[in-house]
Residue frames as qw, qx, qy, qz and C-alpha x, y, z in Angstrom:
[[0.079, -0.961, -0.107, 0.242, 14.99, 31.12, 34.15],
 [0.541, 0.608, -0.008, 0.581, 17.49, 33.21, 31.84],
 [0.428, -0.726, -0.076, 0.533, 20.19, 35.17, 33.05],
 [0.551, 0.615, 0.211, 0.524, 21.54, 38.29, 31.64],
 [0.408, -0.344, -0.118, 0.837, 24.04, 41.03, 32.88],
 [0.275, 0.900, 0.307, 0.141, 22.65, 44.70, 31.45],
 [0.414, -0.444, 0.010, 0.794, 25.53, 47.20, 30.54],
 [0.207, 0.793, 0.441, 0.364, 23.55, 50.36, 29.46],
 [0.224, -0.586, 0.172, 0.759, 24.29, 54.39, 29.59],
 [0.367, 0.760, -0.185, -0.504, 24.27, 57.34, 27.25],
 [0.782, 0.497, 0.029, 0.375, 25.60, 57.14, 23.55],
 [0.444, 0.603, -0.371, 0.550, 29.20, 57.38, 23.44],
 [0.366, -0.830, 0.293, -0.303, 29.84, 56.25, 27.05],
 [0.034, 0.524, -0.846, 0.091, 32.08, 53.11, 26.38],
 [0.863, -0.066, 0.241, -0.439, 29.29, 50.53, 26.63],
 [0.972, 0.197, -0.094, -0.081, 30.07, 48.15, 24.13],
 [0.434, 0.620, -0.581, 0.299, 34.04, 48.72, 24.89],
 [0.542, -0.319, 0.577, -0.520, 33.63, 47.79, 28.65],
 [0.877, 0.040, 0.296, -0.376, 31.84, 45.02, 27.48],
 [0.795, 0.529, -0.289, 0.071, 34.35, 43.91, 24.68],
 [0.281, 0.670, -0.571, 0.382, 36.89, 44.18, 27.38],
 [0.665, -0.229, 0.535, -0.469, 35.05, 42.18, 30.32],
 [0.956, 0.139, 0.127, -0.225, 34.78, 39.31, 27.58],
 [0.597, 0.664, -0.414, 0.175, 38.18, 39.85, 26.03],
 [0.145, -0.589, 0.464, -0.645, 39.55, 39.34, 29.93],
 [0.505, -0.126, 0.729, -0.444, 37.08, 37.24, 31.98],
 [0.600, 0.277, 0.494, -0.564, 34.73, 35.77, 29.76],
 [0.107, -0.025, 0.822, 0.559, 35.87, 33.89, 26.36],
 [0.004, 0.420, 0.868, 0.263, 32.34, 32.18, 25.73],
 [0.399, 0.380, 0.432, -0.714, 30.02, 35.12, 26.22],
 [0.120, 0.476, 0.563, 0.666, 27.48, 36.57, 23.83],
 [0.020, -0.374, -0.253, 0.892, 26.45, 39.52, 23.45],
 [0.056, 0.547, 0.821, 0.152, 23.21, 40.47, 22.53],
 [0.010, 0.027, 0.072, 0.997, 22.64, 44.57, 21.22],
 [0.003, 0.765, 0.643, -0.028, 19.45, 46.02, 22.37],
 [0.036, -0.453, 0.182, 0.872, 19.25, 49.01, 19.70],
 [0.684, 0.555, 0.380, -0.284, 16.53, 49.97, 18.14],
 [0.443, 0.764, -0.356, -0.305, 18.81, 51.02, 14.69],
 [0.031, 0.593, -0.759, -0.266, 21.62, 48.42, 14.91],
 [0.641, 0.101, 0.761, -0.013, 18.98, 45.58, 13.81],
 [0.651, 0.645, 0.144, -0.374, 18.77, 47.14, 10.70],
 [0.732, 0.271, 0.456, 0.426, 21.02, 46.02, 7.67],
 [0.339, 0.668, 0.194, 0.633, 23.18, 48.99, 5.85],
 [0.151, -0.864, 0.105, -0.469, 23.11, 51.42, 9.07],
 [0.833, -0.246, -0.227, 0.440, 26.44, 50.57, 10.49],
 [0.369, 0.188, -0.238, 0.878, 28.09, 53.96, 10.74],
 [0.050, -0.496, 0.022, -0.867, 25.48, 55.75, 11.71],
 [0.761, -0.557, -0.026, -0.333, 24.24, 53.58, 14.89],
 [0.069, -0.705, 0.655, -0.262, 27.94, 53.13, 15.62],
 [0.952, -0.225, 0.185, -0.093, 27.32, 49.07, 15.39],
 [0.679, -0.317, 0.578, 0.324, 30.35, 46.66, 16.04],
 [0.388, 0.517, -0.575, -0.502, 32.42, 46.12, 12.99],
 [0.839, 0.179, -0.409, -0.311, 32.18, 42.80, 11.14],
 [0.593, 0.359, -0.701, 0.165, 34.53, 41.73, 13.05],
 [0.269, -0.234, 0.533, -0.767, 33.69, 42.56, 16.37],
 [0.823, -0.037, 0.190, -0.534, 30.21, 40.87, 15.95],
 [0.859, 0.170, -0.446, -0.184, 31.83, 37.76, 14.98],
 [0.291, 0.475, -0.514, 0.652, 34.64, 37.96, 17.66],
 [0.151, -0.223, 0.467, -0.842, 32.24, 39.02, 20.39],
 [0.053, -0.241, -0.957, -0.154, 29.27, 36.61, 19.42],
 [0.122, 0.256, 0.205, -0.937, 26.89, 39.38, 18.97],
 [0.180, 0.469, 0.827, 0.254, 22.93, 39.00, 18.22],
 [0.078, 0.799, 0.573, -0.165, 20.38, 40.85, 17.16],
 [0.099, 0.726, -0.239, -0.637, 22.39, 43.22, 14.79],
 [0.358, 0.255, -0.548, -0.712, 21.48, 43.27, 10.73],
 [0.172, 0.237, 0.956, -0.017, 18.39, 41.02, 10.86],
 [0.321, 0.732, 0.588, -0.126, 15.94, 43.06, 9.40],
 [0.345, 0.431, 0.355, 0.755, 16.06, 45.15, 5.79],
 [0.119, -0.310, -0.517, 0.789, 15.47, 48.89, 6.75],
 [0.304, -0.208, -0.709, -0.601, 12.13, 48.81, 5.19],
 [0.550, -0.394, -0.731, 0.092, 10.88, 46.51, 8.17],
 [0.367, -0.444, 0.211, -0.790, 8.76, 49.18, 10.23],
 [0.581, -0.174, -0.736, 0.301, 9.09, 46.72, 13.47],
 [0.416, -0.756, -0.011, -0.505, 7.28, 47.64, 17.15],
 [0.175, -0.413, 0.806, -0.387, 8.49, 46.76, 20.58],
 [0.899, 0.153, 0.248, -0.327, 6.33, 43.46, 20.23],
 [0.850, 0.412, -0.316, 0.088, 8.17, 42.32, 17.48],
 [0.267, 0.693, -0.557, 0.372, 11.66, 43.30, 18.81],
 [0.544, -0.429, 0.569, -0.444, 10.29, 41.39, 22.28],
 [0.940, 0.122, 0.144, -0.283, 9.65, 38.33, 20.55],
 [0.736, 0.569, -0.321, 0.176, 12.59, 38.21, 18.50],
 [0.058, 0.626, -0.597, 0.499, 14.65, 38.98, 21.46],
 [0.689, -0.331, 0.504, -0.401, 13.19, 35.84, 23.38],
 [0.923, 0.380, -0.056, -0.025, 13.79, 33.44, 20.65],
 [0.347, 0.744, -0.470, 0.324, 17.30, 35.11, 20.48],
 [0.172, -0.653, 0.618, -0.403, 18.03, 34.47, 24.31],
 [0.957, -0.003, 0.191, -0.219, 16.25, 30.85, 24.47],
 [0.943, 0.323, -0.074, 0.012, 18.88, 30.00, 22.12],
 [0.276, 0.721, -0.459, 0.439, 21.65, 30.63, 24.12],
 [0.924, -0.298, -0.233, -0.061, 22.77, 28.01, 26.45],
 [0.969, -0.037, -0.088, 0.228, 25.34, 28.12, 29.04],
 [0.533, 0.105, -0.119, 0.831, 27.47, 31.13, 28.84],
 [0.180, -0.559, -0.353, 0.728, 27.23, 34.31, 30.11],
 [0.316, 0.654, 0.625, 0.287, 24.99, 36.96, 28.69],
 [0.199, -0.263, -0.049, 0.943, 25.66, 40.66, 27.94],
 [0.287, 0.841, 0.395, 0.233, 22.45, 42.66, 26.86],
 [0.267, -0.141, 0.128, 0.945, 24.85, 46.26, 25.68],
 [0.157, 0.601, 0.640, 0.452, 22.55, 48.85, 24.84],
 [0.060, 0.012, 0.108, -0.992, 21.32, 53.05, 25.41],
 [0.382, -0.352, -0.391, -0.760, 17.80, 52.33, 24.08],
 [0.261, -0.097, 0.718, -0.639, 16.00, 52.35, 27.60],
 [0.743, 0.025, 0.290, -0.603, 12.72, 51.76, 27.04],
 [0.751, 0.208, -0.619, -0.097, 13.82, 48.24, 25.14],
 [0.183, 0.256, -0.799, 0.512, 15.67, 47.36, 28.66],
 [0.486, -0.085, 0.403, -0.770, 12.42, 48.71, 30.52],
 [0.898, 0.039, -0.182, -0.399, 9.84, 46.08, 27.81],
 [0.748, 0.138, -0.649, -0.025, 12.88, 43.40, 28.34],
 [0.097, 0.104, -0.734, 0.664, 12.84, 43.56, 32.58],
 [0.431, 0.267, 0.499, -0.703, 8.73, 44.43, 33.01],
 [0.279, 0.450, 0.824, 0.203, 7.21, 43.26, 29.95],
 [0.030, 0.121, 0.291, 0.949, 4.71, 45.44, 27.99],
 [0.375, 0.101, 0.806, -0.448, 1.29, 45.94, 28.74],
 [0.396, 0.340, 0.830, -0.198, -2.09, 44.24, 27.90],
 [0.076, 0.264, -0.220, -0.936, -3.24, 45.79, 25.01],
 [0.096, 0.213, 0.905, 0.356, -6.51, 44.05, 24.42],
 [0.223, 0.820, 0.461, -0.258, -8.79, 46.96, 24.42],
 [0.161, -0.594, 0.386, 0.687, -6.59, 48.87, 21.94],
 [0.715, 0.418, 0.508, -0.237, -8.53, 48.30, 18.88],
 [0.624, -0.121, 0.509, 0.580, -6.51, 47.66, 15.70],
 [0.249, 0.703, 0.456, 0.486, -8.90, 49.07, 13.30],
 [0.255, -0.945, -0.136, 0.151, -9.39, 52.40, 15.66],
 [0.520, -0.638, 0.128, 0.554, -5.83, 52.54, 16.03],
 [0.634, 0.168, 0.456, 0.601, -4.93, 52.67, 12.43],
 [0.108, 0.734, 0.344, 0.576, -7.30, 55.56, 11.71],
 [0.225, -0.968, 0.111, 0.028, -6.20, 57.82, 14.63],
 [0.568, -0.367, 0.331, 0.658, -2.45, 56.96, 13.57],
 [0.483, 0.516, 0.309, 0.636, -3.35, 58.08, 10.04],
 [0.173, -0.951, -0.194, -0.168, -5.13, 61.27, 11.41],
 [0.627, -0.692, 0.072, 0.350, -1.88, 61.94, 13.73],
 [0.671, -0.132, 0.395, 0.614, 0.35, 61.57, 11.30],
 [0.445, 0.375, 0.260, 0.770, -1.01, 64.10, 8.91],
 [0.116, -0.967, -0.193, -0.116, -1.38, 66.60, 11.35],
 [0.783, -0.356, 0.252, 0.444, 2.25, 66.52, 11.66],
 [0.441, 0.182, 0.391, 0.787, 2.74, 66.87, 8.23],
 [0.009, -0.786, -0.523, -0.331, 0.00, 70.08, 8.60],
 [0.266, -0.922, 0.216, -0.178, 1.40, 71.55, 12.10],
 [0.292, 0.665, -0.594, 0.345, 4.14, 70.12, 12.65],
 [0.705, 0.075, -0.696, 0.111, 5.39, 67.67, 15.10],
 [0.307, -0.015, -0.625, 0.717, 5.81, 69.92, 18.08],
 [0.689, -0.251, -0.042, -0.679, 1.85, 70.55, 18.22],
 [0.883, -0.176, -0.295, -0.320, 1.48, 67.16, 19.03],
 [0.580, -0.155, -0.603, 0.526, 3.95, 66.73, 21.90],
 [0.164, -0.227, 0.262, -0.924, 2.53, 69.66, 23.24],
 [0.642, -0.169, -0.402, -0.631, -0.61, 68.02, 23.12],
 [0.737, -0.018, -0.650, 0.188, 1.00, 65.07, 24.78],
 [0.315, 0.221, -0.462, 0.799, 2.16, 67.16, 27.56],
 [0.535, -0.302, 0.079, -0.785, -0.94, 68.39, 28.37],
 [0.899, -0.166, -0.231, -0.334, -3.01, 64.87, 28.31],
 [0.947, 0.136, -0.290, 0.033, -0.01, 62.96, 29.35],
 [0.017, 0.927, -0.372, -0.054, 2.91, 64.65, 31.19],
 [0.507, -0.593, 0.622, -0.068, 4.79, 61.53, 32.19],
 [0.834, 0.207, 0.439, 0.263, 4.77, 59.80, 29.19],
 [0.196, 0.970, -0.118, 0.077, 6.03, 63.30, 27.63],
 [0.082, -0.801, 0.593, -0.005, 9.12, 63.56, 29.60],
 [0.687, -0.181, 0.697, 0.099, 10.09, 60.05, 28.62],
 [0.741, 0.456, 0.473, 0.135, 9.88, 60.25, 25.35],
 [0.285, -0.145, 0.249, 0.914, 12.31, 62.03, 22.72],
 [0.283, 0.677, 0.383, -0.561, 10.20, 64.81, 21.51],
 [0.154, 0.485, -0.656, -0.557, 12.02, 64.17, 17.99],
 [0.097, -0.051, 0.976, 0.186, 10.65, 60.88, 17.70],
 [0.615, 0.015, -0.144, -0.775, 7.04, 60.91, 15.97],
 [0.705, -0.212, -0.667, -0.109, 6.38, 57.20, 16.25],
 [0.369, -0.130, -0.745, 0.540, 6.70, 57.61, 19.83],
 [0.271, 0.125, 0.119, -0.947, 4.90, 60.77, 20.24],
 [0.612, -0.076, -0.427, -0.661, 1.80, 58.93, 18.10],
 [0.549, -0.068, -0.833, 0.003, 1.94, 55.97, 19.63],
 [0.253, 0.012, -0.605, 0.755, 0.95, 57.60, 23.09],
 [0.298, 0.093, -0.102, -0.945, -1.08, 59.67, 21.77],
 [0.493, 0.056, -0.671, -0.551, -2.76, 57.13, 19.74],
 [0.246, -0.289, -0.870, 0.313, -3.34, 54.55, 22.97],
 [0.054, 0.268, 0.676, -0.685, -4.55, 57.25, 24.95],
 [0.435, 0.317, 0.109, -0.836, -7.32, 58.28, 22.42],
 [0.528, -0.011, -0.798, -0.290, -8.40, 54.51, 21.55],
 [0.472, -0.298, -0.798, 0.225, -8.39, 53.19, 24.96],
 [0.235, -0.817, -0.189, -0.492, -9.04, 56.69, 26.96],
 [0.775, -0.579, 0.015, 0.253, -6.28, 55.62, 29.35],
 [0.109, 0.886, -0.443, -0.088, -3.14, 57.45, 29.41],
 [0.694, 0.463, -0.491, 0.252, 0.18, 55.43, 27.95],
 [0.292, 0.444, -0.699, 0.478, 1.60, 55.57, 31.27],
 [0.693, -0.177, 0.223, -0.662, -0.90, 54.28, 33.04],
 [0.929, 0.315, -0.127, -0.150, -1.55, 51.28, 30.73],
 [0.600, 0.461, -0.609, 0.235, 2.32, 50.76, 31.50],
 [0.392, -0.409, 0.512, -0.646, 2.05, 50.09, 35.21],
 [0.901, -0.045, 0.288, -0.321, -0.22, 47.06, 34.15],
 [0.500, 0.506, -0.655, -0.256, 2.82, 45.30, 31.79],
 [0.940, -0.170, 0.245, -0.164, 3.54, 41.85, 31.77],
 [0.196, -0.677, 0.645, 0.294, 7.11, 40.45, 31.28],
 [0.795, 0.352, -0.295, -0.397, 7.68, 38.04, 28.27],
 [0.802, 0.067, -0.577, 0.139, 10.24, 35.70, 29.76],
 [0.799, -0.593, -0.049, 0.086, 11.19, 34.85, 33.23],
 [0.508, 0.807, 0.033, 0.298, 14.38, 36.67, 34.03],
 [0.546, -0.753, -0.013, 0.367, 17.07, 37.51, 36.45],
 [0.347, 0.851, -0.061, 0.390, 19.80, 40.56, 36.00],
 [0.608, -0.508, -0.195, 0.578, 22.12, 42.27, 37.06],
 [0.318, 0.799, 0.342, 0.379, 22.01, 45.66, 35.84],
 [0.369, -0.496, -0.012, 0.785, 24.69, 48.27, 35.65],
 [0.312, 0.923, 0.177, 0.138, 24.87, 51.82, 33.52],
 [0.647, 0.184, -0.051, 0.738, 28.30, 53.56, 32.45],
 [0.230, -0.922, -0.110, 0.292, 28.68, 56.62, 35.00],
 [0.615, -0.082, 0.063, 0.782, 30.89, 59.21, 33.41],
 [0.128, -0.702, -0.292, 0.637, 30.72, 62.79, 33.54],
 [0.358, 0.809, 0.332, -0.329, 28.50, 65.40, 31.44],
 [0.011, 0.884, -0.258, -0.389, 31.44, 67.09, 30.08],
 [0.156, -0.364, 0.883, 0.252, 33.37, 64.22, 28.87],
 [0.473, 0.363, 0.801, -0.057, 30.14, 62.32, 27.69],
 [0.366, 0.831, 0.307, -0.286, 29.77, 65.51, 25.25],
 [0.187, 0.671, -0.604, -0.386, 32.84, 65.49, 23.78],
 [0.332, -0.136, 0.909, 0.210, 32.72, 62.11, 23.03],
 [0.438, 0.596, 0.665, -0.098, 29.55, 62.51, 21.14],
 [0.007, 0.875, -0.310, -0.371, 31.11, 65.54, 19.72],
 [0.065, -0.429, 0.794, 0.426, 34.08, 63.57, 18.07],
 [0.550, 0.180, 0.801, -0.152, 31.91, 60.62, 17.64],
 [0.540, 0.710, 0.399, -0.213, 29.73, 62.31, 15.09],
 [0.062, -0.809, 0.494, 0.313, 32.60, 63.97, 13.91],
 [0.376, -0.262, 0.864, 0.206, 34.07, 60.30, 12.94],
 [0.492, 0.379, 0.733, -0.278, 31.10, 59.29, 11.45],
 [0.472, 0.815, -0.060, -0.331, 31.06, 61.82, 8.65],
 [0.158, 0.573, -0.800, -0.081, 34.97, 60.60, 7.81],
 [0.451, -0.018, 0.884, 0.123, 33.91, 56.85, 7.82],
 [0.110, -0.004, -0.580, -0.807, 31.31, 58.28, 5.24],
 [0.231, 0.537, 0.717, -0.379, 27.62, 58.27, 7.14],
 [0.462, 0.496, -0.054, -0.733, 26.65, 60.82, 3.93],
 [0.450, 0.327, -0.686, -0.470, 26.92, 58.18, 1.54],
 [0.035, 0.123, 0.982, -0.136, 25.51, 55.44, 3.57],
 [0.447, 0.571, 0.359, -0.587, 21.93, 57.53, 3.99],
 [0.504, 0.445, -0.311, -0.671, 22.45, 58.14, 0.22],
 [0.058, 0.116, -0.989, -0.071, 22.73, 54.03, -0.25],
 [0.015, 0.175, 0.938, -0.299, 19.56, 54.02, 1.62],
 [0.457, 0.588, 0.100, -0.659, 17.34, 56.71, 0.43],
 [0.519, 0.364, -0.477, -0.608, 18.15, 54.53, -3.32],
 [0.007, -0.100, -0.982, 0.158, 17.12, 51.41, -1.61],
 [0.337, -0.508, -0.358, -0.707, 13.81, 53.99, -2.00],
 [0.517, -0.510, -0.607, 0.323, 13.71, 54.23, 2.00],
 [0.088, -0.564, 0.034, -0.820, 12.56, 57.85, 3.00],
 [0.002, 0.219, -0.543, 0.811, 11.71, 59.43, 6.21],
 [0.801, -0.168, -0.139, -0.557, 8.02, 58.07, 6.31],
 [0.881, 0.059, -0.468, -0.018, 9.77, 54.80, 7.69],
 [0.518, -0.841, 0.092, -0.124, 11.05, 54.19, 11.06],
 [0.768, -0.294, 0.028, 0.568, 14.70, 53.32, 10.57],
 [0.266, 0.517, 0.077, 0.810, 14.78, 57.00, 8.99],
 [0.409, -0.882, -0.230, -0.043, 13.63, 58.29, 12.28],
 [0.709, -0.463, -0.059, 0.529, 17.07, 57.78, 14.18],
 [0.099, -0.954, 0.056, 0.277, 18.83, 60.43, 14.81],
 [0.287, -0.612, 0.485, 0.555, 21.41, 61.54, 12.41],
 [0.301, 0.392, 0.781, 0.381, 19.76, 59.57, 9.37],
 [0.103, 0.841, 0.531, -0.018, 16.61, 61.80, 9.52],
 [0.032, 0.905, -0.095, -0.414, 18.96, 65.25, 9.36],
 [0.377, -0.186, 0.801, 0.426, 20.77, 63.59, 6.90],
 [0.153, 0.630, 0.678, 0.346, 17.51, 62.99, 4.47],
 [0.028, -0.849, -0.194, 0.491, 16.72, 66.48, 5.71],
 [0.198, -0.744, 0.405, 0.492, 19.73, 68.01, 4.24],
 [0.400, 0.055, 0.839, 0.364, 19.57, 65.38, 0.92],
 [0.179, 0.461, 0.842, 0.214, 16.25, 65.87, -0.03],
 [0.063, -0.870, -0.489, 0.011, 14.95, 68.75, 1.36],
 [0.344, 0.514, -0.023, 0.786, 18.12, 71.12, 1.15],
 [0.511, -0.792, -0.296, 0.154, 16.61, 72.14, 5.14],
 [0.250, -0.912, 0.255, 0.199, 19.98, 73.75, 5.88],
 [0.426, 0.726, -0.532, -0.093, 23.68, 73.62, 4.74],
 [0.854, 0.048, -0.516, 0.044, 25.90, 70.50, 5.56],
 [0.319, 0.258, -0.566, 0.716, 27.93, 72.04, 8.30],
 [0.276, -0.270, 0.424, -0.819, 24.89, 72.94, 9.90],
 [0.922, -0.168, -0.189, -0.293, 23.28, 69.33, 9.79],
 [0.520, 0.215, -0.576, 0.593, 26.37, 68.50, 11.30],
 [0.028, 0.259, -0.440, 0.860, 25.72, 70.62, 14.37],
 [0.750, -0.280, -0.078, -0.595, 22.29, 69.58, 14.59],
 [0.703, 0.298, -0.646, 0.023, 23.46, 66.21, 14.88],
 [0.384, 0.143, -0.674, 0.615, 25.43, 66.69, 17.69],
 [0.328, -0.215, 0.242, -0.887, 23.07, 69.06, 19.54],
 [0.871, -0.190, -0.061, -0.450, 20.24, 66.04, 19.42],
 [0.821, 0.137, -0.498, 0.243, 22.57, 63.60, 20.03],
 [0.286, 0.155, -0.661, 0.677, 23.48, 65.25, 23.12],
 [0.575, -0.151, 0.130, -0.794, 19.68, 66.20, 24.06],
 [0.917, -0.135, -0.233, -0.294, 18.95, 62.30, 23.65],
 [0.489, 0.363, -0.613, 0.504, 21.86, 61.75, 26.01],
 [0.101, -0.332, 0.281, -0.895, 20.65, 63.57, 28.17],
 [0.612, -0.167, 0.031, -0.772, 17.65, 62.29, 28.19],
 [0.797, 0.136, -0.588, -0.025, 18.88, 58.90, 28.28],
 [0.367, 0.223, -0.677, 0.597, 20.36, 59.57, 31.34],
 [0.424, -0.208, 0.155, -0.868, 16.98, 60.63, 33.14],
 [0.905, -0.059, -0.301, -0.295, 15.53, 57.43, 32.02],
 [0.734, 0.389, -0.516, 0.208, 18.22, 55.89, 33.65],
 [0.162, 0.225, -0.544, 0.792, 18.05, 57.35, 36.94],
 [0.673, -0.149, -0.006, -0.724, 14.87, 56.05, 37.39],
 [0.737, 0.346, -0.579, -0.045, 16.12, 52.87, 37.25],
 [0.816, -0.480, 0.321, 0.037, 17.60, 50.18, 39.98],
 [0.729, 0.575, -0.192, 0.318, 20.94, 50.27, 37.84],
 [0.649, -0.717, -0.108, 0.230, 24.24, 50.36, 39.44],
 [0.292, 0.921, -0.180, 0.185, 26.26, 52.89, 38.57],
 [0.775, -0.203, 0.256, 0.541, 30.24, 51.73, 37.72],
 [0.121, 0.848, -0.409, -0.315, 33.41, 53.97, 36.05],
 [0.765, 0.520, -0.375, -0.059, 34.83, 52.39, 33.09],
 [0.337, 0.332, -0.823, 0.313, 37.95, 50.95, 35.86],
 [0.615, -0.275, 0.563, -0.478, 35.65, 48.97, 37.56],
 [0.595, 0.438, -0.579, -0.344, 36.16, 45.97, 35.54],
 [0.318, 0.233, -0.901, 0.183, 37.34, 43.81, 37.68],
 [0.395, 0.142, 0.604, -0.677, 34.69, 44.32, 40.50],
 [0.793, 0.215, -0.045, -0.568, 32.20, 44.29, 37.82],
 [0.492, 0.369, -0.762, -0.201, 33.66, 40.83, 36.75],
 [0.041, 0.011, -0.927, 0.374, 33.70, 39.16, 40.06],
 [0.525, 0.135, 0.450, -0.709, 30.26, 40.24, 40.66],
 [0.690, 0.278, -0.270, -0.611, 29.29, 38.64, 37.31],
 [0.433, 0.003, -0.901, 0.029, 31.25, 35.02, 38.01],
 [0.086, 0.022, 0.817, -0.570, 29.28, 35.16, 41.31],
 [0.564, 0.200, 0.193, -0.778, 26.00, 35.67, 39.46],
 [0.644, 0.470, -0.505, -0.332, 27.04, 33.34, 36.82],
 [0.781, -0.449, 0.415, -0.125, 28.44, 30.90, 39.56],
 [0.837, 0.518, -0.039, 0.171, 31.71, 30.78, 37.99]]
């Protein structure tokens, strides 16, 4: 059986610092192991706020730049890769850092059973989905979702179209709703945790996402999208989903709005998928620490770590 501490929470609540500062402190030999969907791509380092080179060498961080952002990857893949990843870690203490819940959720419960989900079926109601999107628009078809589905709705960003199909798509292959069909998962490795989430308040978690983005422009996130849109990666591809890329190609390609006001979008969804990060999260059996609990949180981890 694998062990693995979880220190998750909104963007911009100090995750990966906490975590750089529990190893820098208690824990020489961890590794740390990023569960984000964006920061396995290659080339999108400002704009999923991954470790710097150094950090990831420093902090013995996996599962950032291992796939070209080309590689349209599901939670399957990302589960597999992420068991290979932890198999090969022996011996030290493990740190899965990460916001993207529903990765935490497939890497604690597993995913479920999809062998009535026919491959061929599925493809043709993803095409269909997708170009009714590009016909009405994206927010027909979370409405839609809402209706047939509510509770896989309010879990899901309502920005994110691969998520929004992908619900959609189960529930009108298999005729079972997406959240249903999750109820029956099956975990992929045998697992024990300890699982905590950065508590810090609403106000302060919005200004930090606030500057954050802010920074991001000054390290130059407009010229990284442009790097990647001549790598010939457009918005049909799911590392152009994430947030701040995709208003970014907006504002490139499509001239959508001015630059100051993709700027503001930014922030505004970036704090709506905060938000919403934090819902998921409060569903959860997570225990909820302030950034000076370090030390508690330490002891608890030698005692899990019997160290």
């Amino acid at each position: 059986m694998k062990k693995i501490v979880f220190i998750s929470g909104a963007t911009a609540s100090g995750k990966s610092s906490f975590v750089h500062k529990l190893i820098d402190n208690y824990f020489n030999d961890a590794a740390v192991i990023s569960i984000d969907s964006i920061q396995v791509y290659r080339y999108m380092d400002i704009g999923s706020a991954k470790p710097s080179l150094q950090e990831i060498k420093k902090y013995n961080y996996k599962m950032v730049d291992i796939l070209d952002p080309a590689t349209n990857f599901n939670i399957k893949d990302y589960l597999d890769i992420f068991k290979n990843v932890i198999n090969s870690i022996d011996n030290v203490p493990i740190f899965g850092v990460g916001g993207t819940g529903f990765y935490i959720d497939a890497i604690k419960y597993g995913i479920f059973d999809e062998e009535n989900d026919n491959q061929e079926a599925s493809q043709k109601i993803r095409k269909e989905l997708y170009e009714r999107i590009d016909k009405y628009g994206l927010e027909s078809l979370y409405s839609e979702l809402l209706t047939i589905d509510k509770e896989s709705a309010e879990n899901i960003d309502r920005f994110n179209a691969r998520r929004v199909v992908r619900a959609l798509e189960v529930y009108y292959n298999t005729g079972k709703k997406f959240s249903e069909l999750k109820k029956l998962r099956k975990p992929v490795i045998d697992l024990d945790y300890l699982s905590y989430i950065i508590d810090i308040d609403r106000e302060t978690l919005y200004d930090n996402i606030n500057k954050r983005v802010d920074i991001m422009f000054e390290n130059g996130l407009l010229d990284e999208v442009k790097k990647i849109i001549n790598m010939g990666i457009d918005n049909t591809y799911t590392s152009m989903q994430a947030i701040g890329y995709k208003e970014i190609y907006d504002y490139l390609i499509n001239n959508s709005m001015s630059l100051e006001e993709t700027i503001e979008l930014i922030k505004k969804r970036t704090r709506n998928f905060a938000k919403r990060q934090l819902t998921w999260f409060r569903r959860e059996e997570h225990r909820r620490i302030k950034p000076e609990d370090i030390e508690i949180v330490s002891n608890e981890i030698k005692k899990f770590y019997n160290i």
